[in-house]
C-alpha positions as CSV (number, residue, x, y, z in Angstrom):
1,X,7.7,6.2,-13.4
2,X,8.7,2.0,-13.0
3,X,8.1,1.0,-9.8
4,X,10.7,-1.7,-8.3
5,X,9.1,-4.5,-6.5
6,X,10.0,-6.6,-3.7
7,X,8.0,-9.9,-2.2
8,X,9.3,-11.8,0.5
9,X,7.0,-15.0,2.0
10,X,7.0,-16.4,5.4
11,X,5.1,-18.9,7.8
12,X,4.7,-17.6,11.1
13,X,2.5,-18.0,14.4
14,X,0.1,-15.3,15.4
15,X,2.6,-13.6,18.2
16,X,5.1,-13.3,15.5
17,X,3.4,-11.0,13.0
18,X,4.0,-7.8,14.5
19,X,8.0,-8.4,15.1
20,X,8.7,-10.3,11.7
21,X,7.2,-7.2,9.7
22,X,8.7,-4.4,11.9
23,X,11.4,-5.8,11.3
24,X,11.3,-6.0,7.8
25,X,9.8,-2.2,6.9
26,X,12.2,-0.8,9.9
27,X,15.5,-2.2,8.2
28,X,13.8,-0.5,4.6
29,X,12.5,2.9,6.3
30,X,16.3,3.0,8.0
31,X,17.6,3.2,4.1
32,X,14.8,5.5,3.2
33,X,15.3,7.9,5.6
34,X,17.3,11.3,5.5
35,X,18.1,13.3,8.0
36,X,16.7,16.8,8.7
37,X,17.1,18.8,5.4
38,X,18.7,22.5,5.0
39,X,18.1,24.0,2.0
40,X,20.3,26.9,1.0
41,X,21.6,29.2,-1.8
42,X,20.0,26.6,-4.3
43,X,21.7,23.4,-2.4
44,X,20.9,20.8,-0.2
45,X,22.2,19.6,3.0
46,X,22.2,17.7,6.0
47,X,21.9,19.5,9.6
48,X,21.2,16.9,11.9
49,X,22.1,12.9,12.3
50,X,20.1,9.6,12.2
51,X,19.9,8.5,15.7
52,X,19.5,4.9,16.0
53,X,18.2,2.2,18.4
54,X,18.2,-1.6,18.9
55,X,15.4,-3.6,19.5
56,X,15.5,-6.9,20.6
57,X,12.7,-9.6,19.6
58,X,10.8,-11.2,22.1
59,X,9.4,-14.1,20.0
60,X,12.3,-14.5,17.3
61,X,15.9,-14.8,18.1
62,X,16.3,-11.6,15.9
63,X,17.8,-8.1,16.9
64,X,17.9,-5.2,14.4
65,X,17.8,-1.7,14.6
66,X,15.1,1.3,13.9
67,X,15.8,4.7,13.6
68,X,15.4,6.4,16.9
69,X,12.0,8.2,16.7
70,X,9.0,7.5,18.5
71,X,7.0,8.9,15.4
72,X,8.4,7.0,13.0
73,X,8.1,4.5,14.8
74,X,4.0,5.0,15.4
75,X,3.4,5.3,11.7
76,X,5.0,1.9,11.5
77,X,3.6,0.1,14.8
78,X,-0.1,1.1,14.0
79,X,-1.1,0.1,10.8
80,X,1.4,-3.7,11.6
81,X,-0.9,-3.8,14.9
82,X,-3.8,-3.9,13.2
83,X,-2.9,-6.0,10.4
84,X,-1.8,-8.6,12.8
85,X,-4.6,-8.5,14.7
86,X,-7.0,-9.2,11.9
87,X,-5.1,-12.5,11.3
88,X,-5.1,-13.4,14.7
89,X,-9.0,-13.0,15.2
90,X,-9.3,-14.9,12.0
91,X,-7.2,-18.0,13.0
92,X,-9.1,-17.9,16.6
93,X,-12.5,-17.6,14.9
94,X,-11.7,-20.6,12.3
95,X,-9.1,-22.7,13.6
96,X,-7.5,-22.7,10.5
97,X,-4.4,-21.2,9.0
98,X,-4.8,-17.9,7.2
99,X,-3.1,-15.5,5.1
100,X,-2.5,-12.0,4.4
101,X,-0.4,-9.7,2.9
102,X,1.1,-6.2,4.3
103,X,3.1,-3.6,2.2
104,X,5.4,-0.6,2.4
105,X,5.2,1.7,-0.6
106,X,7.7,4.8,-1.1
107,X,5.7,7.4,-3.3
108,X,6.0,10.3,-5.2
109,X,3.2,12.6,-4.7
110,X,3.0,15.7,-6.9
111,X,0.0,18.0,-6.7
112,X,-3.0,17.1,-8.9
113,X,-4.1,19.4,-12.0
114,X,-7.5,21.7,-12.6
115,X,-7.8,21.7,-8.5
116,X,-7.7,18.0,-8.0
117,X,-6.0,16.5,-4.9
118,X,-2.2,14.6,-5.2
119,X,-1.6,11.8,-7.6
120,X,1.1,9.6,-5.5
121,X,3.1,7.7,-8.0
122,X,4.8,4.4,-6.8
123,X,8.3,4.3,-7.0
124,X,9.2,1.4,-4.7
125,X,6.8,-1.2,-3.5
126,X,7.6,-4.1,-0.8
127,X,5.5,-6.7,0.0
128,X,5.3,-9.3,3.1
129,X,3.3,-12.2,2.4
130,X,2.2,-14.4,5.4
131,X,0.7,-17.4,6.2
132,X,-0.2,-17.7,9.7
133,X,-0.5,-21.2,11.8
134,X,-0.8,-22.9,14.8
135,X,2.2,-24.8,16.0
136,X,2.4,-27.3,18.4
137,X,4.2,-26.9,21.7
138,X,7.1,-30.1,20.5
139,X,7.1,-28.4,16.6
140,X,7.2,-24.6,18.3
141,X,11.1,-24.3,19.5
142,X,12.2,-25.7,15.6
143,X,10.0,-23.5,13.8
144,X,11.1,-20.3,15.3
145,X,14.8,-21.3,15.1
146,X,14.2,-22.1,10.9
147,X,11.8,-18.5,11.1
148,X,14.6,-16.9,12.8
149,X,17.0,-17.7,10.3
150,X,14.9,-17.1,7.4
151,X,14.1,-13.4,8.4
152,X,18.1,-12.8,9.0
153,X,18.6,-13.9,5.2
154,X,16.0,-11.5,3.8
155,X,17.2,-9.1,5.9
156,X,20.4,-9.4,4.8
157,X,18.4,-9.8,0.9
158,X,16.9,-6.1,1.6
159,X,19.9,-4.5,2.9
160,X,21.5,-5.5,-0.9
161,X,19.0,-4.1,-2.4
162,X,17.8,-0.9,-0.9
163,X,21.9,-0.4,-0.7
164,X,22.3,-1.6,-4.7
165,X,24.0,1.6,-6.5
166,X,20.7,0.4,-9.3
167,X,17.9,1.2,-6.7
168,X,16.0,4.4,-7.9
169,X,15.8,7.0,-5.4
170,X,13.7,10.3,-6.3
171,X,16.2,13.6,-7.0
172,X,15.6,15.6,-4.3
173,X,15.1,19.6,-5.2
174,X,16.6,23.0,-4.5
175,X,14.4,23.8,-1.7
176,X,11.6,22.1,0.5
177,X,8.9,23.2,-1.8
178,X,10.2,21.8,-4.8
179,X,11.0,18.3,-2.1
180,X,7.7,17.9,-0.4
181,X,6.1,16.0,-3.1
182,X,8.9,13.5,-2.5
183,X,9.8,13.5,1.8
184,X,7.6,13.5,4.8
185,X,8.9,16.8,6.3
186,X,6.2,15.8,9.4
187,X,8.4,14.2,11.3
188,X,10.7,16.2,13.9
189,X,14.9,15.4,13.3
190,X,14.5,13.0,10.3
191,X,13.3,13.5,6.6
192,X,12.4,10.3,5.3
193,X,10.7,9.2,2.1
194,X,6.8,9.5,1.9
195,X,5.6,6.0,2.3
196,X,2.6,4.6,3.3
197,X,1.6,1.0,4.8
198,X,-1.3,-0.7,3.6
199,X,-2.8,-4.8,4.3
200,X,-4.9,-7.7,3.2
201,X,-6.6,-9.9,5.4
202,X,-8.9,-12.2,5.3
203,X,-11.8,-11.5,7.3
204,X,-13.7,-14.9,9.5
205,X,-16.6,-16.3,7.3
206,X,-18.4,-16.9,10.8
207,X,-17.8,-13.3,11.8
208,X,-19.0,-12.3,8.3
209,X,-21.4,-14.6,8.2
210,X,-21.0,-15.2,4.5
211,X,-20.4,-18.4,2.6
212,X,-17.3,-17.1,1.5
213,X,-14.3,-15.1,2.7
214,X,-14.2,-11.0,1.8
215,X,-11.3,-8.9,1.6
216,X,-10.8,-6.2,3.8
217,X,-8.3,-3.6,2.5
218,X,-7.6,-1.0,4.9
219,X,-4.9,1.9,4.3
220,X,-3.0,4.9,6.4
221,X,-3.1,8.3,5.5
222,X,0.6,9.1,4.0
């Protein structure tokens, strides 16, 4: 199976991490997402709808909207929290701009063989690559107006893609055994693609104590 893969790059400061990506992997996940499936007589259909809610940024001038589910929305929030707090404890430890990466992947994952556990297999892949720094309070106001802008054009970049009659999306089956390799059927009211988020950061060499900077990979359960 090719998997399809998305990078997008932005410079941000440390109170912007967590709004800039939610942003990102919420307008994604709201393309990725189904809602609740009814399987019948062979057939698939839809027995519910995709409520939907706005969120307003607090740091950007940015508004988009999530679908409306507070579990969803956790499976997002956590693994983004954590990922921006690692750069932020490294940019406080060094005083120096880092970087890091984050990424939402939509997976296929189809029992293993002879007894072994599920082999996920990538279908779509999208990364956000950051580097974070410290403005100062004159350069502050410009940088999140050009930021602002920036994250509407990818926006509007991803909303072409995950919308382009190309982009591969997994058949879904006759019945929710034959479809729970390919959607999270967790989640109460919506059926969205499994996905999972993982991040890069880079650790503080004074924190480490080491002469150089190790990576620290850290991934959530799909």
């Amino acid at each position: 199976m090719n998997c399809e893969e998305h990078t997008y790059s932005f410079t941000v400061e440390g109170p912007e991490i967590e709004e800039l990506v939610s942003a990102c992997f919420h307008t994604i996940l709201f393309h990725r997402t189904l809602p609740t499936l009814d399987f019948r007589d062979g057939s698939v259909s839809y027995n519910s709808y995709l409520g939907t809610r706005d969120v307003d940024c607090e740091h950007l001038r940015l508004a988009y909207v999530c679908i409306n589910s507070d579990q969803l929305t956790n499976k997002v929030s956590n693994p983004v929290r954590s990922f921006a707090e690692s750069l932020r404890a490294e940019i406080s430890a060094t005083g120096r701009e880092t970087s890091g990466s984050i990424v939402l992947e939509f997976a296929v994952h189809r029992k293993g063989t002879w007894g072994l556990s599920s082999e996920p297999s990538v279908w779509e892949r999208w990364t956000i690559l950051l580097t974070v720094k410290s403005f100062t309070p004159e350069d502050r106001e410009q940088h999140r107006l050009q930021l602002s802008e920036q994250v509407r054009e990818q926006l509007l970049s991803m909303l072409e893609v995950v919308n382009s009659p190309n982009a591969y999306m997994p058949s879904l089956g006759s019945s929710q055994l034959e479809t729970e390799h390919i959607i999270e059927f967790s989640i109460p009211n919506i059926s969205p693609y499994r996905f999972s988020i993982t991040y890069q950061s880079s650790p503080s060499q004074l924190r480490a104590g080491m002469g150089f900077a190790a990576r620290r990979l850290l991934k959530y359960a799909q």
